[in-house]
Structures are given as C-alpha cells and as structure tokens.
Backbone bond lengths (Angstrom), bond angles and torsions (degrees), N, CA, C in turn:
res aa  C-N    CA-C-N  psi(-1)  N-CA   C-N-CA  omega(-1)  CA-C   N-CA-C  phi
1 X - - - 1.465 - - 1.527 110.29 -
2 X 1.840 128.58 127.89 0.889 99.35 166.01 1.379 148.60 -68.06
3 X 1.603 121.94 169.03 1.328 119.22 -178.55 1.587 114.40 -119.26
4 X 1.786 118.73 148.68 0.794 120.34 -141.71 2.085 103.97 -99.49
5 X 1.184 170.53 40.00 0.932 132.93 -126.32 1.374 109.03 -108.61
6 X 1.472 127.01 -177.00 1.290 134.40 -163.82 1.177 105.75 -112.77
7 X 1.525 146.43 120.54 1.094 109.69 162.12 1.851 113.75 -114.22
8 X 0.996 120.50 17.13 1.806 144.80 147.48 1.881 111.05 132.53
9 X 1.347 69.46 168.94 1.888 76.97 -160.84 1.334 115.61 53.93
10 X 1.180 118.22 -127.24 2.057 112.74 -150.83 2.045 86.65 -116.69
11 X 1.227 114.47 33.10 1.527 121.34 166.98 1.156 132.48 -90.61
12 X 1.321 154.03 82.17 1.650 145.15 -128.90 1.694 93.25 -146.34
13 X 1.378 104.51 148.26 1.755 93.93 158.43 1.278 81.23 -119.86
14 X 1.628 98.41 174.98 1.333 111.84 168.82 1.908 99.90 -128.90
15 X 1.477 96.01 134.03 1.647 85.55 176.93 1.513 107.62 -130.46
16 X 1.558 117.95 136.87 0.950 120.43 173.66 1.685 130.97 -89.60
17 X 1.302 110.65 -130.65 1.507 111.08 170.78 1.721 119.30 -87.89
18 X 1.861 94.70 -31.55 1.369 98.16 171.57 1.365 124.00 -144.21
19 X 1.340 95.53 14.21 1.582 118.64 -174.64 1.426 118.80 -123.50
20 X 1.586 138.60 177.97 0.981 135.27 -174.29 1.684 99.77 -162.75
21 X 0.888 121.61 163.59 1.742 124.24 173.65 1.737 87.30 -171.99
22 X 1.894 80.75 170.46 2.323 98.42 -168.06 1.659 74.24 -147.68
23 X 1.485 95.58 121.23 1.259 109.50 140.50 1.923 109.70 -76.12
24 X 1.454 94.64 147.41 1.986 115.31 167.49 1.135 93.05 6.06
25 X 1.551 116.51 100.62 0.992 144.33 179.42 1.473 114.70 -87.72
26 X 1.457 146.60 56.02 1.342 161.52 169.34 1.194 117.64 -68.95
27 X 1.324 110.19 70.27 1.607 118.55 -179.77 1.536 141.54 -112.87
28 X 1.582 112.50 -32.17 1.294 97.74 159.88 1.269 129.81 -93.61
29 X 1.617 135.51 -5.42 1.127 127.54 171.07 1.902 107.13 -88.04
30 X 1.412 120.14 8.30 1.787 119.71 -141.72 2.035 72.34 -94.67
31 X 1.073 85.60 132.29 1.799 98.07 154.82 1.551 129.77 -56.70
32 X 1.606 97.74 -37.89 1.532 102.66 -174.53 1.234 103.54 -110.33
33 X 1.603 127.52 37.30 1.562 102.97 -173.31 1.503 93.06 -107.19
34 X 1.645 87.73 151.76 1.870 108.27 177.82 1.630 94.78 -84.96
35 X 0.927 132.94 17.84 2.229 109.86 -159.36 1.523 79.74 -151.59
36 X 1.388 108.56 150.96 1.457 114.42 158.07 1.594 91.48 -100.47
37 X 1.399 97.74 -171.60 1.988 104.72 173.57 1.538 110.72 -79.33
38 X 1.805 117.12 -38.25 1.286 83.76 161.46 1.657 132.30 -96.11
39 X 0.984 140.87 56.86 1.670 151.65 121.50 1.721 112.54 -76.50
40 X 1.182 107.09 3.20 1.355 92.16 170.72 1.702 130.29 -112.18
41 X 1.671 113.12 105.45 1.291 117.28 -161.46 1.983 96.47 -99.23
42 X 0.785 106.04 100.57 1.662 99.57 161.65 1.668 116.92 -141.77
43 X 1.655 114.13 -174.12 1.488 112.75 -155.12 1.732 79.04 -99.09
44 X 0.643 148.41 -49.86 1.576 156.91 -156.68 1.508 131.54 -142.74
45 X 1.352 125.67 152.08 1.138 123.12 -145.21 1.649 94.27 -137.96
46 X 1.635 135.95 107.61 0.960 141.93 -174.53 1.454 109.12 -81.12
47 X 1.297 159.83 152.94 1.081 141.41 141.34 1.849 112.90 -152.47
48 X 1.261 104.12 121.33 2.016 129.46 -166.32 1.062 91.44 -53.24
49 X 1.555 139.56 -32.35 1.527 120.89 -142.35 1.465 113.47 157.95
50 X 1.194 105.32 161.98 1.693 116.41 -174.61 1.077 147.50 -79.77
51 X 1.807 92.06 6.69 1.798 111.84 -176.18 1.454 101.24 -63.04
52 X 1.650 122.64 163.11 1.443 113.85 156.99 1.385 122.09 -60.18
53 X 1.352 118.82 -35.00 1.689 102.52 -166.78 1.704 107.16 -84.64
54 X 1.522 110.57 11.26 1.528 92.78 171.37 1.459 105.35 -127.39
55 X 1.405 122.44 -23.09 1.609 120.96 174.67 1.453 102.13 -81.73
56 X 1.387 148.22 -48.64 1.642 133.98 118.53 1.019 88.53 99.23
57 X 1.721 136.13 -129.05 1.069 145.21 -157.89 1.993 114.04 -107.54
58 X 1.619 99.19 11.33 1.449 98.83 -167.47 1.686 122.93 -55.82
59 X 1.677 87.53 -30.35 1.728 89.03 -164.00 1.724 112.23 -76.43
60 X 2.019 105.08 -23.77 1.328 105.89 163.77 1.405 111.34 -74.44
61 X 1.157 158.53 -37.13 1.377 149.78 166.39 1.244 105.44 -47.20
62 X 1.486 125.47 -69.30 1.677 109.59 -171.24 1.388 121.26 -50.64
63 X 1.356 110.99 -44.97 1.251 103.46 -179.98 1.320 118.59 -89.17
64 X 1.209 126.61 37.80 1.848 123.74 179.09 2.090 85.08 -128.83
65 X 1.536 118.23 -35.47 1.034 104.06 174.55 1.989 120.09 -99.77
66 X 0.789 79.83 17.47 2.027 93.91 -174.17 1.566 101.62 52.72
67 X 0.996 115.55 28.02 2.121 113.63 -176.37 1.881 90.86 -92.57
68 X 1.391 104.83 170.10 1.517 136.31 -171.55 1.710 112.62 -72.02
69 X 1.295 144.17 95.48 1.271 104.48 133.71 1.037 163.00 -15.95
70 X 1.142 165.20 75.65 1.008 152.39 -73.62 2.086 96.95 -166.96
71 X 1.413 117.55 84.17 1.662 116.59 -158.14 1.347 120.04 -144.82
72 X 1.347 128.17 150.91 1.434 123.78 171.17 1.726 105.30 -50.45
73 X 1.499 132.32 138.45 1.205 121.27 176.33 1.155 149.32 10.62
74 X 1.803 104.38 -70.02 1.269 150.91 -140.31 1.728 90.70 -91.69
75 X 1.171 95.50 -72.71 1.548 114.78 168.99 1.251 121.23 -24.63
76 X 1.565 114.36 -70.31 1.312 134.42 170.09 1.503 120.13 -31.65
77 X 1.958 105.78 -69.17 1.441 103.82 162.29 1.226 132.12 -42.84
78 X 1.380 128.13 -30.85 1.430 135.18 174.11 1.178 105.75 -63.58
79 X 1.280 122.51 -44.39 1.445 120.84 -174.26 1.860 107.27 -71.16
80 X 1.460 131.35 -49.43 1.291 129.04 159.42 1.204 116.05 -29.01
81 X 1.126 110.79 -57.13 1.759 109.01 179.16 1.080 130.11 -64.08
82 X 1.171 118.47 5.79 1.316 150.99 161.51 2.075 133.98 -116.03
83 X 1.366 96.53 8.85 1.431 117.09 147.64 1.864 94.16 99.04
84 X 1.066 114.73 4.93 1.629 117.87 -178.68 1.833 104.07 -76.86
85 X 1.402 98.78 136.00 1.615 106.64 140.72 1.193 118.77 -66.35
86 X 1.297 109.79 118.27 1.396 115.78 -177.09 1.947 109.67 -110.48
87 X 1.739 119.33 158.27 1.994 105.43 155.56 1.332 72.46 -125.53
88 X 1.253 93.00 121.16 1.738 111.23 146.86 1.595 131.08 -65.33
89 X 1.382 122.82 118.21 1.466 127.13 -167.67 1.359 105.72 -129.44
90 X 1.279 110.09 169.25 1.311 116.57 170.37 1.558 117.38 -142.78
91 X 1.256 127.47 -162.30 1.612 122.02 -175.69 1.329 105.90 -102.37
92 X 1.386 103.76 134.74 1.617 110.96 -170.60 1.939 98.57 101.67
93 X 1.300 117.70 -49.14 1.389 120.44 -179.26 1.591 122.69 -36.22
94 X 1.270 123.95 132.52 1.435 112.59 165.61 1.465 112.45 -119.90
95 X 1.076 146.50 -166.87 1.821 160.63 -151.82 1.430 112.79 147.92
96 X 1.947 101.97 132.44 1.075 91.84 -171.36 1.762 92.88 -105.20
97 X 1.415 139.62 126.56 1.516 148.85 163.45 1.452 109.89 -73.78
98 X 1.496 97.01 169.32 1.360 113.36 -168.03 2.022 109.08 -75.97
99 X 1.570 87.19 -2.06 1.781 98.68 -175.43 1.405 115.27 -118.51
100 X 1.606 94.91 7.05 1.709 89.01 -157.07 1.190 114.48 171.67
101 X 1.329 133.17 160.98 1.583 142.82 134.61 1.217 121.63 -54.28
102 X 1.528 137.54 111.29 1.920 130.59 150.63 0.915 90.14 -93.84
103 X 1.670 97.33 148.13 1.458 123.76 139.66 1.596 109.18 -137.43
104 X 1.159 113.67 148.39 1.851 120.13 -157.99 1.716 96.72 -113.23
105 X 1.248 108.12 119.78 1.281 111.00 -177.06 1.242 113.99 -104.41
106 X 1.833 131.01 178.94 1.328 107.72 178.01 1.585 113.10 -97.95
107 X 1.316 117.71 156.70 1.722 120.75 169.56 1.725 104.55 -134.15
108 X 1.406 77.20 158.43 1.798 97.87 -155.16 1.524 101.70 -102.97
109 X 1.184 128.82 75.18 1.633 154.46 -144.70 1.494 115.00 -165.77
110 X 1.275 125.75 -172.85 1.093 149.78 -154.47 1.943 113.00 -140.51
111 X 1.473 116.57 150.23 1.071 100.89 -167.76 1.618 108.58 -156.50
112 X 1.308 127.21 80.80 1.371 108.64 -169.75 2.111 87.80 -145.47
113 X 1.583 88.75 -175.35 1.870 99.62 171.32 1.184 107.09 -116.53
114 X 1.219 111.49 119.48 1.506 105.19 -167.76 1.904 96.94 -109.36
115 X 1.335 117.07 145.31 1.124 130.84 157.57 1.356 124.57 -132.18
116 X 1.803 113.59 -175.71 1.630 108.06 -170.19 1.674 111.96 -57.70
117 X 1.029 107.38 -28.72 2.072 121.00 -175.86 1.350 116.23 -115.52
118 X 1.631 127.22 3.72 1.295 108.96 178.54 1.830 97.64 -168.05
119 X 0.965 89.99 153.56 1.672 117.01 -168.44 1.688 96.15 -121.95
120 X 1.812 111.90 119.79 1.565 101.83 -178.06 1.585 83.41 -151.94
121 X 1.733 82.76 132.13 1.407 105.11 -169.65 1.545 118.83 -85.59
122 X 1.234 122.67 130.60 1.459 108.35 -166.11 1.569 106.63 -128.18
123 X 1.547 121.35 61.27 1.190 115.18 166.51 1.813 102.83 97.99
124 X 1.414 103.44 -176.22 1.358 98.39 152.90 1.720 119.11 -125.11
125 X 1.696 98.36 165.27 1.299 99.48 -166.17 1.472 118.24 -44.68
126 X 1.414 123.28 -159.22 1.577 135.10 158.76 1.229 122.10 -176.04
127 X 1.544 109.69 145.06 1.889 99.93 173.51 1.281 89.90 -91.09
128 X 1.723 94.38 -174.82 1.551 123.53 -168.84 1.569 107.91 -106.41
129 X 1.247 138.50 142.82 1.226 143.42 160.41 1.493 95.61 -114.80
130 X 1.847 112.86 118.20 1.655 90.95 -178.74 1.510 92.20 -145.63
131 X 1.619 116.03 125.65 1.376 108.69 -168.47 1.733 87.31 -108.65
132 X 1.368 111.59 150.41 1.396 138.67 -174.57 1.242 126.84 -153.54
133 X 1.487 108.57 106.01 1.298 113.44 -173.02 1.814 120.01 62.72
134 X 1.531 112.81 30.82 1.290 129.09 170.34 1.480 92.27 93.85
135 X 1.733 140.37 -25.72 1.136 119.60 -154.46 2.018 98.27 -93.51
136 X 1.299 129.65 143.22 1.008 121.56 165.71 1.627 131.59 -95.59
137 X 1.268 129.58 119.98 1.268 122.07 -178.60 1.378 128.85 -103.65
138 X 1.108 150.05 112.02 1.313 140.39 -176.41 1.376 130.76 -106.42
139 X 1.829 107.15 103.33 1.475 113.78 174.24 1.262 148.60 -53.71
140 X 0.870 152.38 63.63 1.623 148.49 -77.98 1.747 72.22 -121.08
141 X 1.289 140.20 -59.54 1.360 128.60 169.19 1.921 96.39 106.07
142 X 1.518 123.96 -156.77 1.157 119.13 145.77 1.061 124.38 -88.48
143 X 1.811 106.82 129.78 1.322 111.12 -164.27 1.484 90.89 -161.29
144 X 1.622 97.88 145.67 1.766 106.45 164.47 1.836 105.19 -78.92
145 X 0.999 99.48 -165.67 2.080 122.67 172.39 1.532 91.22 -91.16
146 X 1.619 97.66 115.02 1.919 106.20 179.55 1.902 80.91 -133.00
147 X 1.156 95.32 158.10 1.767 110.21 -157.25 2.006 84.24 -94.93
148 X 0.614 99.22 -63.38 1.616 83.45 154.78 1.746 149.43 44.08
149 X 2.123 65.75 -92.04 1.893 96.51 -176.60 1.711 85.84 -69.74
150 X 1.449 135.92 -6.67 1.609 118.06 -172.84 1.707 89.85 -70.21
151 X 1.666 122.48 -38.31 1.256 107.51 -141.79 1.998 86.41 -97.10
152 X 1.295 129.73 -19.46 1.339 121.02 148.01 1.569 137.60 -6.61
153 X 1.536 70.26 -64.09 1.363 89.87 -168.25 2.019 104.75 -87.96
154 X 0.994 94.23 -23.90 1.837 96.29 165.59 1.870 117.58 -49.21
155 X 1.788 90.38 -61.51 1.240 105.40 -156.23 1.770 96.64 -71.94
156 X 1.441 128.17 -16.66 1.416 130.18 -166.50 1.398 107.50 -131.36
157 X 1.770 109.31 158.86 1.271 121.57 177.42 1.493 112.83 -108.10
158 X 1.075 99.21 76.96 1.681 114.44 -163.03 1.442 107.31 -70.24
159 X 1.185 107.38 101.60 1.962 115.53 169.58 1.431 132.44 -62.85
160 X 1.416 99.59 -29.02 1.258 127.61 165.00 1.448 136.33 -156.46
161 X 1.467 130.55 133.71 1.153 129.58 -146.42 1.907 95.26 -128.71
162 X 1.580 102.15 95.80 1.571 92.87 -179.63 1.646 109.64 -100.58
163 X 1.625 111.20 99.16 1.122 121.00 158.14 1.431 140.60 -87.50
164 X 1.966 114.95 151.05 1.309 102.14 166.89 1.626 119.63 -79.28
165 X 1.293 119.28 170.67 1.085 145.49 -158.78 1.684 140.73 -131.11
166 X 1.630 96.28 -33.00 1.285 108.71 177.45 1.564 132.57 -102.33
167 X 1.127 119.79 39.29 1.504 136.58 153.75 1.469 103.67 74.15
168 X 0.986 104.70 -141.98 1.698 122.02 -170.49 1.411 115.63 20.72
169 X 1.624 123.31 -53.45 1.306 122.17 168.55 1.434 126.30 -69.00
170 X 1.502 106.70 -49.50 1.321 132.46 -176.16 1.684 122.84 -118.94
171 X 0.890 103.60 -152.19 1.916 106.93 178.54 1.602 101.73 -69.60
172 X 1.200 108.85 148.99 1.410 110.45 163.01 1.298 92.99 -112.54
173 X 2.123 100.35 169.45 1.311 112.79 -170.75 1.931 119.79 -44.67
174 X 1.525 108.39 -28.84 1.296 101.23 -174.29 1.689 114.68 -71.57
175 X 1.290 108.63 -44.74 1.269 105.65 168.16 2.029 131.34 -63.18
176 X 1.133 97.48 -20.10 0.913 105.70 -179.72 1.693 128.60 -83.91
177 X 1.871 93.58 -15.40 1.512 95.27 176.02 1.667 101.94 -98.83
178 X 1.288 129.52 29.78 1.111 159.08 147.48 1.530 128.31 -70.70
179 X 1.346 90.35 -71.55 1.655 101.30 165.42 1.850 109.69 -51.58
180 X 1.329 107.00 -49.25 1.410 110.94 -176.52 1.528 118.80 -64.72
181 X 1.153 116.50 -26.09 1.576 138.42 162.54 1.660 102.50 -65.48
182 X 0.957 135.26 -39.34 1.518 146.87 177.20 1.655 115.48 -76.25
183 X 1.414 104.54 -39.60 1.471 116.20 -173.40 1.586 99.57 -81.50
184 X 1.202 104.95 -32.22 1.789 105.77 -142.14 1.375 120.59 6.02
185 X 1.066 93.77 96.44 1.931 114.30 -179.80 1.565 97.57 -93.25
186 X 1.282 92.56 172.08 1.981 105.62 178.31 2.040 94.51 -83.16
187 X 0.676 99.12 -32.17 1.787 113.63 -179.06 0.677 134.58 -116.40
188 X 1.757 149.23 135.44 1.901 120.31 142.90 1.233 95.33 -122.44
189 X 0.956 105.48 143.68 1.578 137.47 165.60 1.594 108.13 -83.11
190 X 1.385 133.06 111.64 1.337 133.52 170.93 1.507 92.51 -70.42
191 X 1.556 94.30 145.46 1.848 100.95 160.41 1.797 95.73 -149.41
192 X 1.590 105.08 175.36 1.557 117.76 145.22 1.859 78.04 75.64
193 X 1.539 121.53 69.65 1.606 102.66 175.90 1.478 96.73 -169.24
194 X 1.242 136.00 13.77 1.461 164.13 140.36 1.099 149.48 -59.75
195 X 1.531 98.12 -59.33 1.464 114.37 -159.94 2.111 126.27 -75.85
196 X 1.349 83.54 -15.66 1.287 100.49 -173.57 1.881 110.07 -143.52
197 X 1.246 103.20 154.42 1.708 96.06 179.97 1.146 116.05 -78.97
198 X 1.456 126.83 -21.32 1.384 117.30 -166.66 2.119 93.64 -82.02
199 X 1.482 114.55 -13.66 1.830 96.77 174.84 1.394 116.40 -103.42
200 X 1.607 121.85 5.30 1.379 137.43 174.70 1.739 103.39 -12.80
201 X 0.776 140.99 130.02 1.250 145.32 141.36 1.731 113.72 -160.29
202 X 1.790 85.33 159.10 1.490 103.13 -175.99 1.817 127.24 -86.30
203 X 1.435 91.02 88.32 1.778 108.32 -168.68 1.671 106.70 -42.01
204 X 1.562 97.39 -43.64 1.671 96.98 179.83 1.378 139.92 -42.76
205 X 1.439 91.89 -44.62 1.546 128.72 178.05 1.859 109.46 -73.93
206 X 1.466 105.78 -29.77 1.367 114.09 166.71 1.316 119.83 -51.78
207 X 1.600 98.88 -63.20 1.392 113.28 -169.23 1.853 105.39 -82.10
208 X 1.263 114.92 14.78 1.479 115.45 -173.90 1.974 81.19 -105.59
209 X 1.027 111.80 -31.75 1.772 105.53 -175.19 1.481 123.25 -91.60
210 X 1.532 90.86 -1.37 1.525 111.38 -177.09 1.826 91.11 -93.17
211 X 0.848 118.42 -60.73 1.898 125.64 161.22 1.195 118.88 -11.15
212 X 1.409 105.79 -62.02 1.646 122.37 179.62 1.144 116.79 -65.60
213 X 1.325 120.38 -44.98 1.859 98.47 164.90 1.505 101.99 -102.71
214 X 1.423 127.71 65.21 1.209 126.49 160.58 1.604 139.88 36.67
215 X 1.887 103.26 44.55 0.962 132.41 -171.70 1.545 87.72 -104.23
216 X 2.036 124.63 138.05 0.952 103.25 158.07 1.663 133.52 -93.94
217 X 1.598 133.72 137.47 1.541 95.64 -175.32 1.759 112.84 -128.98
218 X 1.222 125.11 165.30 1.390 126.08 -175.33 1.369 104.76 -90.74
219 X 1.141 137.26 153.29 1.637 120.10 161.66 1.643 97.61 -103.41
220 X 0.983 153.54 105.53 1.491 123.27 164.11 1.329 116.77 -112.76
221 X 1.264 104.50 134.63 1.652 128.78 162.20 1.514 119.10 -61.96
222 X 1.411 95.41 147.14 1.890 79.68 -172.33 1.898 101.82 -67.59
223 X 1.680 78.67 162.12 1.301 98.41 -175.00 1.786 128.98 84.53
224 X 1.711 97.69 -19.97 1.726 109.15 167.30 1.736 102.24 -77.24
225 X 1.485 99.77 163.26 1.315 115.99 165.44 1.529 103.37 -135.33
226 X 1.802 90.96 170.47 1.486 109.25 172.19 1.494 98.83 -133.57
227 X 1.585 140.06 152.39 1.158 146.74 165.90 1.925 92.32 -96.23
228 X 1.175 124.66 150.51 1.186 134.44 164.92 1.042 101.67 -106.29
C-alpha cells in the first residue's frame, strides 16, 4: 500500500509498491525541508503551479533524473524551455502512468514565475487526483473552498485528502474542515500551515475538529509518514 511522507510545507512523495512520485517539490530554499533535491529519487514529478515554494526544485530534479513533469499546460512548457521532459495536462484531464492514474482538478489560486524584473504567467493552478496501487489520493494543492470539492468527492473514493490550511493564500482551517466535510476522505493530511508566519496555524487543533465530526486526520511533520 502506498505510503505517505512529508517532507515540509505542501511537498509529499507518495510511494507505492514500485513506484514513487513528489508532489511541488520546494526544497532547497524551504526552511522545513528534511530532503535536499539531490535525495530525491522518484518516477515523476507533480507540480500545481508556478509559485516558488511549489515549482521549487522540480526543474533540477527532472532533469538530473530524466523522469516527467507532470503540469497544467502552461506550466509544463515553461519547464521544456528549460530542458525538462515534460506530459502536458490540463483541468478536467486524466493519464494513465507507469505509477498510476492523474487526473488534474481545478484550484482556486494563482499561477505564474515570478522574478526580480518579470512576472510570467503560466496557466492556471491545479490539484492532483492520483490513484496508486488501487488507493486514491487527492492533492488539493493551493486552493480556496470551491463547491466543487462536494462533487470530488462524489465522483471518487478518496483515501486521502492532502489539504492546505493556513489562510491568507489559501483556505484557512475553517474552510477547510468544510472542504473535508465535502470530500469525505478516509484521511486529511493538513499541509501549507508552517512555512511562513503570515500561514502559522495550529494543525493539532485542526485535526482535533476534524475528530469531532468524525473525519480521520494525520498531522505530519516533515520527515513523518503514514502507510494508507
């Protein structure tokens, strides 16, 4: 069965029986990350969008391990132009990989590369729908509360639901134990509620309200895992 681990902020691999994939891989500039980019061996490389802390270290991983990008369109090309194998996807899109099922859902965010002289827009964001080894997981990525994730969670048997948490960018905890009420997954995984002071929040207290209406949830710190 795969297993889930953290390695900080909205960075996760998922590994299966013979496969492995990294969601937004934000690792050598991330404060809390356990992995530099090179400790990271996987078949594919997921990434929501074009902010730094989630497109991060992807384009050095793909191309030091020759594996896929894995991106909304827009995204993808950016990454080509920069010497990556890229599969180009979009929202609503599915593909079946050598690790898995995607399907690219929509998120209610922002999506460009920003530098000191230029702002370049790369599409819009997306979560992940990624089934592995029969279990399905869904990356909710940065994203506000979209009415939506109710029908998500209709159309899928979501095992685990890894959402953000820390406000200002994305959902805060109230909305988010909403979304999880909408998803009803077997799990959620809090993410994206750490890394910076302005998204500080108390995951514990999350998953203590996730309890109360009988949602189950993991908290993990980078570097913990969960097996599903």
């Amino acid at each position: 069965m795969p297993t889930i681990a953290a390695l900080g902020h909205a960075c996760f691999t998922i590994s299966g029986d013979t496969h492995s994939i990294i969601f937004d891989p934000w690792l050598s500039e991330n404060p809390e990350a356990v992995a530099t980019p090179e400790d990271i061996d996987v078949d594919a490389i997921l990434v929501s969008h074009g902010h730094s802390d989630h497109l991060g270290d992807a384009i050095a991983i793909a191309n030091r391990l020759g594996v896929p990008i894995v991106a909304p369109y827009e995204l993808a090309m950016y990454c080509v132009r920069h010497g990556c194998e890229t599969m180009p996807m979009h929202i609503g899109g599915a593909n079946t990989f050598s690790f898995g099922h995607v399907k690219l859902t929509q998120a209610t965010h922002g999506s460009a590369v920003i530098t000191d002289d230029l702002i370049e827009y790369t599409g819009p964001p997306c979560g992940f729908l990624v089934t592995m080894d029969e279990v399905t997981i869904y990356y909710a990525a940065d994203t506000g509360l979209f009415g939506d994730m109710e029908l998500i969670g209709e159309l899928n048997d979501i095992a685990v639901a890894i959402l953000p948490i820390g406000d200002n960018f994305t959902m805060g905890p109230e909305d988010a134990l909403i979304a999880a009420e909408m998803l009803q997954p077997g799990l959620v995984i809090p993410m994206h509620f750490s890394a910076f002071d302005v998204i500080e929040q108390d995951a514990d207290e999350f998953a203590a309200q996730l309890d109360r209406i009988g949602i189950a949830a993991a908290v993990l710190r980078p570097g913990e895992k969960v097996e599903i």
